[in-house]
C-alpha positions in Angstrom: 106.9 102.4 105.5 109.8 104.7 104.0 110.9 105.0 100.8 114.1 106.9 100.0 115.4 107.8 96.2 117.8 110.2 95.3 116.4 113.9 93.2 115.5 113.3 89.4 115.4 109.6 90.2 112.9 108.1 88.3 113.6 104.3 89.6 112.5 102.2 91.0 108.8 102.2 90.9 106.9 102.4 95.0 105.3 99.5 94.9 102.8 98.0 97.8 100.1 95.3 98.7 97.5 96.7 100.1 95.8 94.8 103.1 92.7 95.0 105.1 92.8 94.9 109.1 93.1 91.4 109.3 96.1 91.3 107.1 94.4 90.2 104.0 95.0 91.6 100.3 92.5 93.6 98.9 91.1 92.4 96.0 91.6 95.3 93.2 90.0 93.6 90.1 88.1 96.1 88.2 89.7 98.8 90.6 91.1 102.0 89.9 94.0 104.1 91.6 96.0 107.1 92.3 99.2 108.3 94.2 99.8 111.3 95.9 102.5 112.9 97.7 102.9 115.8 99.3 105.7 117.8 100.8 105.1 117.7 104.6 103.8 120.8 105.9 102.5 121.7 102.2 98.9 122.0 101.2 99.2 121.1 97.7 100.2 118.1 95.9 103.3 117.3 93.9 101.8 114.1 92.5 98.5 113.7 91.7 98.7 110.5 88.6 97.3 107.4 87.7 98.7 104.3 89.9 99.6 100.9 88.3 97.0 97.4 89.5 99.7 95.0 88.9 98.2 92.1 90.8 94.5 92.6 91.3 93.9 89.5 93.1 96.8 89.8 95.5 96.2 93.4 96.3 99.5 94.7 94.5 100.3 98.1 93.3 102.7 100.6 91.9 103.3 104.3 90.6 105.9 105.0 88.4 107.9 107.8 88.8 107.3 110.3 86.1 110.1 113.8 85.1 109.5 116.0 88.0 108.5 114.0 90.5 111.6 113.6 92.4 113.0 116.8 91.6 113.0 118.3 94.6 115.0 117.1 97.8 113.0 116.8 101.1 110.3 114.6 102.8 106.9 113.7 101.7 103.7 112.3 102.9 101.9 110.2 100.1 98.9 107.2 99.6 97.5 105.6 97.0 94.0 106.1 97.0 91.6 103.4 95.5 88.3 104.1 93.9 86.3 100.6 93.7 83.9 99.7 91.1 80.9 100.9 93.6 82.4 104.2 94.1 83.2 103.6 97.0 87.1 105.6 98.0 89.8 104.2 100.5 93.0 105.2 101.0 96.0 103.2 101.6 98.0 102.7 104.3 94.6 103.4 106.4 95.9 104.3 109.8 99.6 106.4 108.5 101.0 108.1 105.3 104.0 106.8 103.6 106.8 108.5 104.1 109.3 109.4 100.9 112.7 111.2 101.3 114.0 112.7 98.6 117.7 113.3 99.2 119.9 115.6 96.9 121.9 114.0 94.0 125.4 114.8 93.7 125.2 116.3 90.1 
């Protein structure tokens, strides 16, 4: 999956359902989750922040862009990474990163 936006673009949010190996939505109730992105060959994070459940049951999810996020052009590796009520840590997509491109705004 790629997900372009232009730099100091806050919209729109990148959104996924998240699926097990068969193909099936993971259930989220009473889940927790995070987003990260990196800059590819970095070793630190530019996000680190809170992820949005919005569809437990259905295995949807979302980060919102916050100020600073998208302010600098390039490419990016990211996940969300879910933390289930057991403790229990997976990261999503399982067998790839995401990859976000960050292209230069004109002003």
């Amino acid at each position: 999956m790629a997900f372009i936006l232009k730099q100091n673009d806050t919209s729109p949010a990148i959104s996924a359902v998240l699926r097990d190996s068969s193909g099936a939505a993971i259930d989220l109730s009473s889940a927790s989750a995070v987003f990260h992105m990196k800059a590819v060959g970095a070793s630190t994070l530019k996000v680190d922040a809170s992820a949005s459940v919005t569809d437990p049951e259905n295995g949807a999810i979302q980060y919102d862009w916050a100020s600073g996020d998208t302010d600098t052009p390039g490419t990016y590796y990211a996940e969300f990474k879910v933390t289930y009520t057991d403790g229990s840590v997976e990261s999503f997509p399982n067998t790839e990163n995401l990859l976000v491109t960050i292209i230069p705004g004109l002003s």
